[in-house]
C-alpha positions as CSV (number, residue, x, y, z in Angstrom):
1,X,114.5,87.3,113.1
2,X,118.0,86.6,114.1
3,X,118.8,85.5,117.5
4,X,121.4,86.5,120.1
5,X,123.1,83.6,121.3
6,X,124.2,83.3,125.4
7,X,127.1,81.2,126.5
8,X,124.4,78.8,128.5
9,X,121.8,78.7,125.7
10,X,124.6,78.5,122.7
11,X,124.5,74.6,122.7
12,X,120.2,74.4,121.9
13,X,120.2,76.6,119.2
14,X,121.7,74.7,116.2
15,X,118.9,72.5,115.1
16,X,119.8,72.1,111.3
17,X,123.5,71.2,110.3
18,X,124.5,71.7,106.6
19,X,127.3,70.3,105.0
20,X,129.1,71.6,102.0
21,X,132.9,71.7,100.2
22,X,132.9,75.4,98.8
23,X,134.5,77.9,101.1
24,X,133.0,80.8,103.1
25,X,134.7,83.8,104.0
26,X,133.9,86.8,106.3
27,X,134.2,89.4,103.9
28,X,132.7,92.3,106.6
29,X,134.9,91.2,109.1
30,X,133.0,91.6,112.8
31,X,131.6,94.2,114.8
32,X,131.7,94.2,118.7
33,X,128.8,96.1,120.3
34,X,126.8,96.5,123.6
35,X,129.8,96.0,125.7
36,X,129.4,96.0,129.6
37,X,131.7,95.6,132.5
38,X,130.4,91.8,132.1
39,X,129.3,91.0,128.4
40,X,129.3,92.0,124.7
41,X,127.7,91.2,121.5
42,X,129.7,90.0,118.5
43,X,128.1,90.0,114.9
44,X,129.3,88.8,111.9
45,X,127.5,87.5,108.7
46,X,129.0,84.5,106.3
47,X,129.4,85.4,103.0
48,X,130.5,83.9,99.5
49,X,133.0,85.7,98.2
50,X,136.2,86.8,99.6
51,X,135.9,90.7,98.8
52,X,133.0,92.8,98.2
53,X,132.3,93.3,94.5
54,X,134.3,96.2,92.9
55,X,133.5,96.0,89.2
56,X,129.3,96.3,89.2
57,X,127.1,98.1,88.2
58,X,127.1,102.0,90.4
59,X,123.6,102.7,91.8
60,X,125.1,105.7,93.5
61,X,123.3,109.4,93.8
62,X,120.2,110.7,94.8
63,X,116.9,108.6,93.6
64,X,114.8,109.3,91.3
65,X,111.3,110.9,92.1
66,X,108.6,109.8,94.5
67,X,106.3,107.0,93.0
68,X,103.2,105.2,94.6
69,X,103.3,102.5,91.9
70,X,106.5,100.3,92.9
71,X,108.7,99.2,90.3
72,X,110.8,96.6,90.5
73,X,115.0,97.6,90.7
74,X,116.5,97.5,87.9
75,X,119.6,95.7,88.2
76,X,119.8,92.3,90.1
77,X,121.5,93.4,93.8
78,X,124.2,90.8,93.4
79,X,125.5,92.6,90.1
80,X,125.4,96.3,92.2
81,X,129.2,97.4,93.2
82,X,129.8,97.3,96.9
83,X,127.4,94.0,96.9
84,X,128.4,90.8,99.4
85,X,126.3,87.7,98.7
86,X,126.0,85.7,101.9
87,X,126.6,81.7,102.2
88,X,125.3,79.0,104.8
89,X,128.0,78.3,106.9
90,X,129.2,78.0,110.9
91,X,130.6,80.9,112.8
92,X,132.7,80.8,116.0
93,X,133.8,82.8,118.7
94,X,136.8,82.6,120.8
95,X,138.2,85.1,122.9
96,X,140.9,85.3,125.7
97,X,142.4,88.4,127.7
98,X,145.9,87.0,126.1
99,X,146.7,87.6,122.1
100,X,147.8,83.6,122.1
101,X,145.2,82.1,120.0
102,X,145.9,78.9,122.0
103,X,144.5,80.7,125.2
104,X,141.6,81.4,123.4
105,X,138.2,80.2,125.1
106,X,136.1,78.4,122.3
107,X,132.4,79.1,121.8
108,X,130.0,76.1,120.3
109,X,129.8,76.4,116.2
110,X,126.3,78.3,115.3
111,X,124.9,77.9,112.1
112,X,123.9,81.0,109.7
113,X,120.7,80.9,107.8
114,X,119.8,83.3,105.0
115,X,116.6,84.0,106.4
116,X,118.4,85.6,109.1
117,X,120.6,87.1,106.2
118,X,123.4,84.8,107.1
119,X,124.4,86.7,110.4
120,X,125.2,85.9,113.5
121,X,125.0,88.0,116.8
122,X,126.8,85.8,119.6
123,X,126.9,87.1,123.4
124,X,129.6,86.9,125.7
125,X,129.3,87.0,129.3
126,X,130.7,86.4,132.6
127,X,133.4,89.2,131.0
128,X,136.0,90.8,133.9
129,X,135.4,94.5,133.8
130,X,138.0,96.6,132.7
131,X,139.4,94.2,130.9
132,X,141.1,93.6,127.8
133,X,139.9,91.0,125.5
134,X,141.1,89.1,122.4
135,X,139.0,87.7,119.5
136,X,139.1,85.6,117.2
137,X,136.0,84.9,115.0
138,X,135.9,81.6,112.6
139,X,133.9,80.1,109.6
140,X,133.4,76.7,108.0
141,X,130.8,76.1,105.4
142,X,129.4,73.0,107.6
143,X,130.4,70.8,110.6
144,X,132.9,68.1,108.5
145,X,134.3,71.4,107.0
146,X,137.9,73.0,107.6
147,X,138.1,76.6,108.9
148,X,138.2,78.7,105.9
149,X,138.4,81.9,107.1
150,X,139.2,83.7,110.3
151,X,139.8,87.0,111.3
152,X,141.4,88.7,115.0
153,X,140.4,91.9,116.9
154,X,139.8,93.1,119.9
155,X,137.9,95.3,123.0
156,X,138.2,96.5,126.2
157,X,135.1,96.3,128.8
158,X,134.4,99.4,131.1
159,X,135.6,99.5,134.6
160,X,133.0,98.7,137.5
161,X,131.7,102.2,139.0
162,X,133.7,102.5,142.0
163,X,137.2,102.5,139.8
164,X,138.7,105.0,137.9
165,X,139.2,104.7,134.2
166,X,140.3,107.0,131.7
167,X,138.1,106.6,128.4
168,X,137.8,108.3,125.3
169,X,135.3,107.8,122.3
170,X,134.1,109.1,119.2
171,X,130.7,110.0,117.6
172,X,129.6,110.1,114.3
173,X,126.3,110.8,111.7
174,X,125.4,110.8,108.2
175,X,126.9,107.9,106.7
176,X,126.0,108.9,103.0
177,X,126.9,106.2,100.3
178,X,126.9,109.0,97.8
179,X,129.4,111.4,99.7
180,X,132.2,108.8,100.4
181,X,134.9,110.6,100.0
182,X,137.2,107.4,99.6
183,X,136.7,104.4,97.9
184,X,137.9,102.2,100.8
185,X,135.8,104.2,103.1
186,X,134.7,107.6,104.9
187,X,138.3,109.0,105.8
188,X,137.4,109.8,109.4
189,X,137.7,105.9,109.9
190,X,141.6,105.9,110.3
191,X,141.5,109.2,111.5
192,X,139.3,108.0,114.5
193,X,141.4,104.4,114.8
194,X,144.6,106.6,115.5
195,X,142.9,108.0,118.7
196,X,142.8,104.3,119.8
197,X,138.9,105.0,121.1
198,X,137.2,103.2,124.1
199,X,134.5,102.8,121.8
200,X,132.3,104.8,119.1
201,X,128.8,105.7,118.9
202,X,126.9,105.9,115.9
203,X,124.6,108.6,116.2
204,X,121.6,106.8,113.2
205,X,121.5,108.1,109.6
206,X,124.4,105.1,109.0
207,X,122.7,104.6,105.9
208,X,120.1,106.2,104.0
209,X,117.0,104.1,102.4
210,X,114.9,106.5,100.9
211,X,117.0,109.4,99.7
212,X,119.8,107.0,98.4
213,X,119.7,104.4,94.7
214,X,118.9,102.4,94.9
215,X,115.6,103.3,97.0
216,X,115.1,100.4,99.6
217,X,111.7,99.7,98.8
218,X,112.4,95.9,99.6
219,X,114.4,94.1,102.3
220,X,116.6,92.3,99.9
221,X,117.4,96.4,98.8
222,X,117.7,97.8,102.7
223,X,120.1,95.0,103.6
224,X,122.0,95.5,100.5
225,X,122.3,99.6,101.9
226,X,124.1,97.6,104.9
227,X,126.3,95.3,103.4
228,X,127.9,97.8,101.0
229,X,128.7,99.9,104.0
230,X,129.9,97.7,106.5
231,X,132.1,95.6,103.8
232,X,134.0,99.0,103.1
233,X,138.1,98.2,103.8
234,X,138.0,101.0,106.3
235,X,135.1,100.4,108.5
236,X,136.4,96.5,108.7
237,X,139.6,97.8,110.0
238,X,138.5,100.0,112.6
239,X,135.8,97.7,113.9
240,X,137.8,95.4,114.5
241,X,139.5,97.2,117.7
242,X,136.8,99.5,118.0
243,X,133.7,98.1,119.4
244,X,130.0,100.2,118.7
245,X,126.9,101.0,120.1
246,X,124.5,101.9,117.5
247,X,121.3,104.4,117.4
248,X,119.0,104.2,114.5
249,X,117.1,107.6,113.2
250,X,115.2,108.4,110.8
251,X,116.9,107.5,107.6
252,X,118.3,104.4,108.5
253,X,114.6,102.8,109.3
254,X,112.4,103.9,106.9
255,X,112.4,107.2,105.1
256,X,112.5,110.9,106.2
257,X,111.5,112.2,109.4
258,X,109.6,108.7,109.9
259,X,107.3,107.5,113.0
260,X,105.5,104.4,114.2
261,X,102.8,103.7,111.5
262,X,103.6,106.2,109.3
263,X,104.2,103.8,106.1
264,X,104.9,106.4,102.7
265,X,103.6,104.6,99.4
266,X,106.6,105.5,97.8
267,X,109.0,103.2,100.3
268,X,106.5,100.4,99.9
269,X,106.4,97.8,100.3
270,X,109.2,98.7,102.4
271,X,107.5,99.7,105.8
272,X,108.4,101.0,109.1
273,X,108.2,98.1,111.1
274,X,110.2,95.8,108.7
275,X,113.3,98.7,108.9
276,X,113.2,98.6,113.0
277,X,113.6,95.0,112.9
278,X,116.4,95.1,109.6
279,X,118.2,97.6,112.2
280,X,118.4,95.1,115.0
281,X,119.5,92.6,112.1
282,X,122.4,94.5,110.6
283,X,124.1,95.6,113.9
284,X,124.8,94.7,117.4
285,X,122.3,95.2,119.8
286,X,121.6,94.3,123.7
287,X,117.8,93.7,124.7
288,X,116.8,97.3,125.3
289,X,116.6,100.6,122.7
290,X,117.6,102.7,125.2
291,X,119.9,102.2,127.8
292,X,123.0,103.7,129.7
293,X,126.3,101.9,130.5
294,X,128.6,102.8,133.5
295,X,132.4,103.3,132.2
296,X,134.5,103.6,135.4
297,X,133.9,106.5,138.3
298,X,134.2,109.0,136.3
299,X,131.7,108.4,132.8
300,X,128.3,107.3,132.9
301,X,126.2,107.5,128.9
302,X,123.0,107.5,128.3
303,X,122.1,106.0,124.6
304,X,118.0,107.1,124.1
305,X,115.7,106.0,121.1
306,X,114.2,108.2,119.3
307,X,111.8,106.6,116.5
308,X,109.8,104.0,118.3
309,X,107.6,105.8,120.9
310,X,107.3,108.6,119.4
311,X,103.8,110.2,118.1
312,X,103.3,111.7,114.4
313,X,105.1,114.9,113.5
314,X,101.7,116.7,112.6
315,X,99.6,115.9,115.7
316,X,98.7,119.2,117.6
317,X,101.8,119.4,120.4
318,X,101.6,119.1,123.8
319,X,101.3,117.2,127.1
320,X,100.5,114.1,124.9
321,X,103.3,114.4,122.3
322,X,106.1,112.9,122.6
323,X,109.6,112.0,120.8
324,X,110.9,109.3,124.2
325,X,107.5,108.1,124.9
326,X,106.1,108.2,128.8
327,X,108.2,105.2,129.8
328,X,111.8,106.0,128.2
329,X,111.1,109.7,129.2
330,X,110.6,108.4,132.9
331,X,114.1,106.0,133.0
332,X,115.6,108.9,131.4
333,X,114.5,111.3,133.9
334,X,115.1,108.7,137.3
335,X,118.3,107.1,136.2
336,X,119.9,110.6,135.3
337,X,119.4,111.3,138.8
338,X,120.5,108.0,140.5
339,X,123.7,108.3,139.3
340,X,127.2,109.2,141.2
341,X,129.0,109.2,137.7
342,X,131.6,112.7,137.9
343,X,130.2,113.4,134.1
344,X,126.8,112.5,132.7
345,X,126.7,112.5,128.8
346,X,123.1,111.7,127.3
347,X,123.7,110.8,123.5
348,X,120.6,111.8,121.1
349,X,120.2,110.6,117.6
350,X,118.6,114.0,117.1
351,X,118.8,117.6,118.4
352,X,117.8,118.6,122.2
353,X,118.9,122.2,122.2
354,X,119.9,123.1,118.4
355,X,119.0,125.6,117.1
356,X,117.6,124.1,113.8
357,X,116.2,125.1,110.9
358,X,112.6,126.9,111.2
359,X,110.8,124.9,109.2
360,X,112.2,121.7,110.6
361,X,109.7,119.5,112.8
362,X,111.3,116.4,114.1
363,X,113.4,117.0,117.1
364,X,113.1,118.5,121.0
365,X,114.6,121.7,119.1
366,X,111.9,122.0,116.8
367,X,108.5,123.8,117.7
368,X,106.4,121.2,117.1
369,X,107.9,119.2,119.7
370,X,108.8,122.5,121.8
371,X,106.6,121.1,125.2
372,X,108.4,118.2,125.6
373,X,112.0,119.4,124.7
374,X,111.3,122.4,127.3
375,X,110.2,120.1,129.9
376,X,113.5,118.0,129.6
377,X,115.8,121.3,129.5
378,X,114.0,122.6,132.2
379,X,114.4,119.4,134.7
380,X,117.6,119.1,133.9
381,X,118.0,123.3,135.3
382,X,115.6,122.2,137.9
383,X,117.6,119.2,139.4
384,X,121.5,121.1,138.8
385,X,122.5,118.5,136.3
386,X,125.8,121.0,135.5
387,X,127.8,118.0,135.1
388,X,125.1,116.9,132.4
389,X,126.7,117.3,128.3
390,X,124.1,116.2,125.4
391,X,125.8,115.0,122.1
392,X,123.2,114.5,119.4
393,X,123.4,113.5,115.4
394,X,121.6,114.3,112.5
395,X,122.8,117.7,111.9
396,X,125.0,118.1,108.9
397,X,127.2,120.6,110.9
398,X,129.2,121.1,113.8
399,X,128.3,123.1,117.0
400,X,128.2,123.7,120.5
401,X,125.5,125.3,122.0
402,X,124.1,126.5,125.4
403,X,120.7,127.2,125.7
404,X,119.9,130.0,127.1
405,X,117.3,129.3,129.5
406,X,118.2,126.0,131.4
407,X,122.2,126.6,130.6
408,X,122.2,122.7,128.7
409,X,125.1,122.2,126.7
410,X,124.8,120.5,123.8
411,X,127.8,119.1,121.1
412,X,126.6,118.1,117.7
413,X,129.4,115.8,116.1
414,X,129.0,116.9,112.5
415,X,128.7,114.8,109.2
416,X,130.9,111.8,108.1
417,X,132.5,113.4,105.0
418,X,132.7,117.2,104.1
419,X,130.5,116.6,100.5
420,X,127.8,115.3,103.7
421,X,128.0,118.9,105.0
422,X,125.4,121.8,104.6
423,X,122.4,123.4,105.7
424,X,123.0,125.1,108.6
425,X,120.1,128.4,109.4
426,X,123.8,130.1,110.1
427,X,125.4,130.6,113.9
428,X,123.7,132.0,116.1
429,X,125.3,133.9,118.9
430,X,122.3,133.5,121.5
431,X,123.4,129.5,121.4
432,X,126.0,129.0,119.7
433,X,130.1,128.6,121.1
434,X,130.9,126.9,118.6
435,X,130.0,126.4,114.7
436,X,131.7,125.1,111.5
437,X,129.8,123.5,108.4
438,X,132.1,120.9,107.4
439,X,132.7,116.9,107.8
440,X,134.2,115.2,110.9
441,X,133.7,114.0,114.3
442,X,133.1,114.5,117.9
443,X,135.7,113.0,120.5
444,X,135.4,112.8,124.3
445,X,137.8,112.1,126.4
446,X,137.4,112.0,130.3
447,X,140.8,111.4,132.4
448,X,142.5,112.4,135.5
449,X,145.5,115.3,136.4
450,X,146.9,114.8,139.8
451,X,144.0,112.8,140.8
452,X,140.9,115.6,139.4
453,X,138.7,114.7,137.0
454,X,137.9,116.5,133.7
455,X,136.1,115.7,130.2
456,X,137.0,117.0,127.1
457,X,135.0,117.6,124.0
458,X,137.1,118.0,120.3
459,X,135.3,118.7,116.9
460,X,137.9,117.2,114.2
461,X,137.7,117.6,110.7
462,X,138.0,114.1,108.7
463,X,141.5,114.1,109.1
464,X,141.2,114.2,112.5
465,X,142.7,117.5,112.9
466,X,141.4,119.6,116.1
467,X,139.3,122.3,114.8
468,X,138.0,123.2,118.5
469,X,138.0,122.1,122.1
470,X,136.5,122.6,125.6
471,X,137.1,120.7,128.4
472,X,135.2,120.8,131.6
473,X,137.3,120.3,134.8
């Protein structure tokens, strides 16, 4: 398991020093994620080779069909295209709230093992909210080594609760490898970048292990899903001033419509519990899978998880069945309440209000998790949450829809790429203000005119044009 690394327990957790002449590089550049008005989480991973590989083998499409018996892949991972062998090595953080490298605070070297996959996840804290910060993340193959590589970003932190802050960010789903529709990258990457976002939220579905080649019936094969992704020339651009908080779903942790336990022979021996901890691996994370960060007076966002306490799709529903599980629903519930943000957005890796498909069973939408999902929409009725938006994932198109009984809102960002886009049951006017079946993403922006609040919600097509917008004053 990989381990986060604080500024007070940084020094204690190098144990093994390597040394070695061949250079390493950080060929995925560096993600920023969990940020706080005080901390954030930097990952990076060492790797051997300057840029991903271009010229293997493609083990692109849809895979091949469902087998119990497990066969081994085909083609070695390190000859796949999109493929970044990793590399012992040292990795180092510095950071400043100046762009002068020589202002730049310097965190202890931390050593990369490939049991961890060669990553590291390094906290910051004691961070000034509101803040703007500098980075600058380093590599040396060992402690007598030269810096071989090093690359410069940046984030902002949100302000403290009490202060105003204008913030906008973006949300996005589906991440299929097979429906890039640029070799560098999914197009809404610089489409996003040019809104200059607070930060981004990725909704799960980033990748997709069981419905993608190769199938990641192994870890070496589920990282490999990762690493192809994350090396692509766009995303390493955007994350690099754009810092994350990431949900996982269904796709990106196991297979299908997946829950606790729920281990298909066909993934193994790929199972669930190996993909929730590969997730925590491969991105960012903070202690919790659910939580909700404070961004200034006016913006408070709840992030809830929505594979790990949930019970089997086929059990009878009820009182007992759950997607949130008793505790998460609980926080949910309390902490929507405590709050004095202006606007409350909870962001779901899967439908609340929908409508989906009828034959779909996996989300509060859905029938077979209908008690739970009307209990929520009620409460939220119940308690006058009007200044409470959902934004959910996971459906491959666009919408905004009201439900009709409890008046909850509900924006689903759309797709990553249009070839991503598709089937929709069709609008329906009973929920729907809004529907388009095509690629893009949500932004949400929440500002001030002469001193009064509003947020605004825009569905953009991958090219970031506006293809509709509300805003709530």
């Amino acid at each position: 398991m990989f381990r986060i690394i604080t500024v007070f327990s940084f020094l204690t957790a190098v144990s093994v020093m390597l040394t070695a002449d061949e250079p390493v590089y950080l060929t995925m550049g560096f993600r920023v994620g969990e940020v706080t008005q005080t901390s954030a989480v930097v990952w990076t991973r060492v790797c051997s080779v300057p840029v991903r590989r271009k010229e293997g083998i493609r083990d692109v499409g849809r895979p091949g069909p469902k087998s119990a018996e497990y066969f081994p892949s085909e083609y070695p991972v390190t000859e796949l295209e999109g493929s970044v062998p990793g590399a012992e090595g040292q990795v180092r953080v510095r950071y400043a709230t100046s762009p002068q490298v020589e202002d730049m605070r310097a965190m202890p070297w931390f050593q990369v093992h490939e049991a961890d996959d060669f990553i590291a996840q390094v906290r910051l804290e004691r961070l000034l909210p509101g803040q703007k910060y500098y980075l600058r993340v380093e590599v040396r193959s060992g402690p007598d080594g030269a810096v071989t590589t090093s690359t410069l970003g940046s984030f902002q932190t949100p302000e403290a609760a009490g202060r105003k802050q204008e913030v906008s960010f973006t949300v996005v789903t589906g991440q299929a490898y097979r429906d890039l529709d640029s070799s560098d990258g999914y197009t809404i990457y610089p489409s996003m970048l040019k809104l200059l976002p607070s930060f981004i939220v990725l909704t799960g579905d980033t990748v997709y292990y069981d419905s993608e080649k190769p199938r990641a019936r192994t870890v070496e094969l589920a990282r490999y899903h990762w690493h192809r992704m994350y090396s692509l020339p766009r995303l390493v651009e955007f994350h690099r001033f754009v810092p994350g908080y990431w949900l996982k779903d269904d796709h990106d942790v196991l297979a299908d419509d997946t829950w606790p336990g729920q281990d298909p022979e066909w993934m193994k021996p790929m199972t669930f519990e190996k993909g929730q901890k590969i997730f925590r691996e491969q991105v960012p994370v903070g202690d919790s899978p659910y939580r909700t960060i404070r961004w200034g007076k006016d913006l408070q966002i709840w992030l809830v998880e929505g594979r790990d306490f949930r019970s089997p799709n086929d059990l009878p529903d009820g009182p007992s069945k759950t997607i949130w599980g008793k505790k998460q629903f609980e926080w949910l519930r309390e902490s929507l309440i405590q709050s004095d943000a202006t606007y409350r957005v909870l962001i779901s890796p899967t439908p609340i209000v929908g409508p989906d498909r009828p034959k779909k069973r996996d989300n509060h939408s859905n029938r077979n998790f209908s008690y739970e999902g009307n209990l929520f929409r009620s409460w939220t009725r119940e308690q006058g949450l009007s200044n409470l938006f959902v934004v959910c994932g996971d459906r491959h198109w666009q919408y905004l829809s009201v439900d009709p009984a409890s008046g909850l809102r509900e924006f689903s960002c759309g797709p990553a790429s249009d070839e991503h886009a598709g089937g929709t049951p069709g609008e329906n006017p009973a929920y729907h203000k809004f529907h388009r079946v095509g690629g893009g993403f949500l932004s949400v922006n929440v500002s001030r005119l002469d001193d009064q609040p509003e947020i605004a919600f825009r569905f953009h097509d991958v090219q970031g044009q506006v293809v509709y917008e509300r805003t709530f004053p």
